[in-house]
C-alpha positions as CSV (number, residue, x, y, z in Angstrom):
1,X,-40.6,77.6,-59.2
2,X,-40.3,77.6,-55.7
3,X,-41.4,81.1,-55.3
4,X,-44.3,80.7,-57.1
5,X,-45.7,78.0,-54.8
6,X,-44.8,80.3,-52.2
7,X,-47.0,83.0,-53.7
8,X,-49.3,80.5,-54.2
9,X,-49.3,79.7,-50.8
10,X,-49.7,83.1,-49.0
11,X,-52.7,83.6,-51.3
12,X,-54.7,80.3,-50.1
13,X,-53.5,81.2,-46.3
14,X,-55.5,84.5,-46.9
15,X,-58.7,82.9,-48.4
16,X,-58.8,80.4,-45.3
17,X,-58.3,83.5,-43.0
18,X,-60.7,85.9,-44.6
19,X,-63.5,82.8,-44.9
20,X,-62.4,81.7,-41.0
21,X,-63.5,85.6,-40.5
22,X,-67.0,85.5,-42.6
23,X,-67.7,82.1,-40.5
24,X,-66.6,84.0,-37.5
25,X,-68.9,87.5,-38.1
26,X,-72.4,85.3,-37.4
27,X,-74.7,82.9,-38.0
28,X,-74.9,81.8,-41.8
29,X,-77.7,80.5,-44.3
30,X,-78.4,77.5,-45.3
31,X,-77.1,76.3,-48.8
32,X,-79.5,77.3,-51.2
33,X,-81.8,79.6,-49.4
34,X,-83.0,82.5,-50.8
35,X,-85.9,85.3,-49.6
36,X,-88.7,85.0,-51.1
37,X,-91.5,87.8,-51.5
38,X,-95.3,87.1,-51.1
39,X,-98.1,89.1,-51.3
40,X,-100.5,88.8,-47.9
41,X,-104.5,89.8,-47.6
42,X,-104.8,92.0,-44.3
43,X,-107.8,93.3,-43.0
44,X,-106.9,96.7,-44.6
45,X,-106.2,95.4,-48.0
46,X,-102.8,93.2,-49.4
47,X,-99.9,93.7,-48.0
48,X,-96.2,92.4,-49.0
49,X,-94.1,89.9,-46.7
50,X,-91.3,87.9,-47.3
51,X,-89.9,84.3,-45.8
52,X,-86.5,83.0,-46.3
53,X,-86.9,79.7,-47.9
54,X,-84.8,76.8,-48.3
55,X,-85.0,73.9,-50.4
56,X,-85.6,71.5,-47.9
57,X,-86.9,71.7,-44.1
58,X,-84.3,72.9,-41.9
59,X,-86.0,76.1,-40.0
60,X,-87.7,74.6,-36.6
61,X,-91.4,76.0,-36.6
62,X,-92.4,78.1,-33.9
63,X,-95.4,75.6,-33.0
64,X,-94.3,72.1,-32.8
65,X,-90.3,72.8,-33.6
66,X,-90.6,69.9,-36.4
67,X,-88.2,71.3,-39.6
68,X,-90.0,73.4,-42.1
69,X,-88.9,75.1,-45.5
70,X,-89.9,78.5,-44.7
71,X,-88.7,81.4,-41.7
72,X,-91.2,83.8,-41.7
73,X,-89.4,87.4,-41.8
74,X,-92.0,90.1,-41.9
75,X,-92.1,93.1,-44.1
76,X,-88.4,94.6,-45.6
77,X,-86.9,96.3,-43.2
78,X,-87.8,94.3,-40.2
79,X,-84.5,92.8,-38.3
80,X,-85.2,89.5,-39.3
81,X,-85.1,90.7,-42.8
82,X,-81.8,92.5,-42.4
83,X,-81.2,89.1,-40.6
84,X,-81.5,87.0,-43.3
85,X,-80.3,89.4,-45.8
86,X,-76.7,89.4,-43.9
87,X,-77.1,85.1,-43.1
88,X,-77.6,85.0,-47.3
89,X,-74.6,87.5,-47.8
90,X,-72.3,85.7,-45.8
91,X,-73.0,81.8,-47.5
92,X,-72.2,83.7,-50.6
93,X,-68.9,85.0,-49.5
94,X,-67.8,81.1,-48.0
95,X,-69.4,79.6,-51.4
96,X,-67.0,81.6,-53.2
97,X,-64.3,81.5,-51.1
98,X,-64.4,77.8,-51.1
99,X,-64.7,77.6,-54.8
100,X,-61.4,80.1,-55.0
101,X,-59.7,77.6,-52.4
102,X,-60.5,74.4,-54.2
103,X,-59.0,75.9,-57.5
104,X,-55.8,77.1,-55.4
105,X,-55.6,73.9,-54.1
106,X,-55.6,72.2,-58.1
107,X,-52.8,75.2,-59.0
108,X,-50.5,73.8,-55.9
109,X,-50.7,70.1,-56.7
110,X,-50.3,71.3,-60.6
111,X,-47.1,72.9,-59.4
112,X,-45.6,70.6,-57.0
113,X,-45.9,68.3,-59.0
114,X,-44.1,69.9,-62.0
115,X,-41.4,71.1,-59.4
116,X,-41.3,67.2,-59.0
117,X,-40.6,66.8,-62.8
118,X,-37.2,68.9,-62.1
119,X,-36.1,67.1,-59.5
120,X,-35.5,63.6,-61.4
């Protein structure tokens, strides 16, 4: 028994460091942001841009700094594309790292307290 909450153990300590080194790597996105794609009318025809957007304001504009919903990005490729792209990547590694934890942390109280059980 003992060893298996031992196991258990090292496991959760690796999650917290490996999501302590995601955190650590830059900035990340907001919950629920995704990039969006929208099609622009230039002077030379329509061209394709795309805009991280969130579900509520949280991205300062560059004109007045009040919260707005959408970070303008440019076309793919640009850095704050490849920006975004990486900001996006890392929430999704926490997310699931933190869903992994929580269900780590419901298998150690499960088996403390059947080691609890024993004991009486």
């Amino acid at each position: 028994m003992y060893e298996r909450i031992r196991k258990v153990t090292s496991f959760k300590e690796r999650l917290e460091e490996e999501r302590q080194t995601v955190l650590a790597t830059g900035c990340i996105a907001p919950s629920g942001c995704c990039i969006a794609r929208y099609l622009a009318k230039g002077r030379k025809g329509y061209y394709w841009y795309y805009k991280l957007q969130a579900s509520e304001p949280v991205f300062p504009k560059k004109s007045d700094g009040k919260p707005s919903k959408y970070k303008h990005l440019g076309k793919a490729g640009s850095q704050e594309y490849l920006d975004a792209l990486e900001q996006i990547n890392r929430r999704t590694k926490v997310e699931a790292l933190d869903r992994s934890l929580e269900t780590i942390k419901q298998g150690l109280q499960d088996l403390l307290e059947e080691t609890s059980k024993y004991k009486k």
